[in-house]
C-alpha positions, -999 to +999 in steps of 0.1 A: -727+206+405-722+198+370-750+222+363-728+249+374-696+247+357-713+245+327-727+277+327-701+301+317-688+295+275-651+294+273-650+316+241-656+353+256-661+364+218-663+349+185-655+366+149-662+345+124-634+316+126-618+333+154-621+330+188-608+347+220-607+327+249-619+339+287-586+329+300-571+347+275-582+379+280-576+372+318-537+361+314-538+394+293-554+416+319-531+399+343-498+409+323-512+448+320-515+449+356-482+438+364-466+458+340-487+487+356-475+480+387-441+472+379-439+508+359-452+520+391-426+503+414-398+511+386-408+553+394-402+552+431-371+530+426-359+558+403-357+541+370-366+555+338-402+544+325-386+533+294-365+504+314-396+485+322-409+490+288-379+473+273-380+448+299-415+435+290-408+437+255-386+408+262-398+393+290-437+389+274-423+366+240-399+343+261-427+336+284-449+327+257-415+304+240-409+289+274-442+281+282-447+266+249-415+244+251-428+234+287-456+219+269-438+202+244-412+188+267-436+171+283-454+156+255-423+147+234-431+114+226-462+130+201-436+158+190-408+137+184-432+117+161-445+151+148-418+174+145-440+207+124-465+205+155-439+220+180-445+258+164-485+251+161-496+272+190-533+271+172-537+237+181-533+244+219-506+233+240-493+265+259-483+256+298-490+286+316-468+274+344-441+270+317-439+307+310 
């Protein structure tokens, strides 16, 4: 079993000291589609393209803020102690389910 989950990397591409991240480009494949879709559902409910546009223009960044303060919250004993970590997304430490 172990065999198996170790076949598939985790970084889906690497450039130089940067690295994208499999789940990544899923959660970012994921957020297309349901702005696709939403665009989509927006049309037949007769609202302007441009709504939904603006909506995930807003919606997109305080996901990302509220997943990361989800994740913070929750390990605020480090954070208290380490107060310039809380904007340090590069370290790690976004909750998807927070956003």
């Amino acid at each position: 079993m172990n065999v198996l989950l170790n076949v598939i990397d985790p970084v889906a591409i690497s450039i130089g000291p940067i690295k994208i991240y499999w789940y990544g480009i899923i959660i970012a494949l994921a957020m297309l589609i349901g702005i696709s879709l939403a665009t989509k559902e927006a049309q037949k409910l007769g609202l302007e393209e441009d709504t939904m546009v603006d909506m995930t223009l807003w919606a997109i960044p305080i996901g990302f803020i509220g997943a990361r303060l989800y994740y913070v919250l929750f390990k605020w004993d480090y954070y208290i102690q380490n107060p310039s970590e809380i904007i340090a997304i590069w370290n790690g430490g976004i909750a998807i389910y927070g956003g």
